[in-house]
Phi, psi and omega in degrees: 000120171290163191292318190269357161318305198274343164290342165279011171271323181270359152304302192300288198287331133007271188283012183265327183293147118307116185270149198281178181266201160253052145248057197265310177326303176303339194283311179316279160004281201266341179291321162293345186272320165298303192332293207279341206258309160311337154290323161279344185276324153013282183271030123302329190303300179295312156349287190288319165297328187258021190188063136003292204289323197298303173334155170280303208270189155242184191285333176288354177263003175285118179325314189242124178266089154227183183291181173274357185284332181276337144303323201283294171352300189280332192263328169286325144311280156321308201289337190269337128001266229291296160313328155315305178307321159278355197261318193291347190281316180308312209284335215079016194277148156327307182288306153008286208285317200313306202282313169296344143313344207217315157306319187278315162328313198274337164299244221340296191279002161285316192296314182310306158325298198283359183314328182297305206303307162213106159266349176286328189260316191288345163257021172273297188274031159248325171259038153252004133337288251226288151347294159329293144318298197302318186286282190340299189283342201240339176238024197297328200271356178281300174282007166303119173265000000 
């Protein structure tokens, strides 16, 4: 047995892996960004259920006219979604990136609705939405462990 057997076993073996890149980083991100963003959408949530009076509109100036306890409902939901989603995207799980593609789509277009109420916070998170999607789908594959 020669000196170069056995590196060319681990060559081999190596080569079957993929090893990540550095858009390991955009994966971090966007697992963190759910983190932070499902906590905000949270405390938005809670906002609307308890201080109606915090908004710019009333609920009837609403893209979608219902009260606001059913946006506080929906922004709490989602955000609690969205931090589960984000602790399993860090572990590298598989369901992660599905489910955070599709949390973050479902962020946007909630957000997108509440746009009267607050717009200025409400195009923050549409557009780290949209980010958020951009990692996932084009680098997801990079924090598979």
């Amino acid at each position: 047995m020669t000196n170069t057997e056995p590196r060319q076993a681990e060559n081999y073996a190596a080569a079957g892996r993929r090893q990540p890149t550095g858009w390991v980083g955009m994966v971090v991100f966007a697992g963190v960004m759910l983190l932070m963003l499902g906590a905000f959408q949270a405390i938005e949530g809670v906002v609307a259920l308890f201080r109606e009076d915090f908004f710019l509109t009333t609920s009837n100036g609403l893209v979608v006219p219902v009260n606001f306890t059913a946006y506080g409902w929906t922004h709490i939901v989602i955000g609690l979604i969205a931090v589960g989603t984000g602790l399993g995207l860090l572990a590298g799980q598989m369901w992660a990136r599905v489910v955070g593609v599709i949390i973050a789509g479902l962020s946007a277009l909630a957000n997108l609705a509440f746009l009267p109420a607050y717009p200025v916070w409400s195009s923050i998170v549409i557009a780290i939405d949209v980010l958020v999607i951009y990692a996932l789908t084009a680098h997801g594959r990079e924090i598979k462990y």
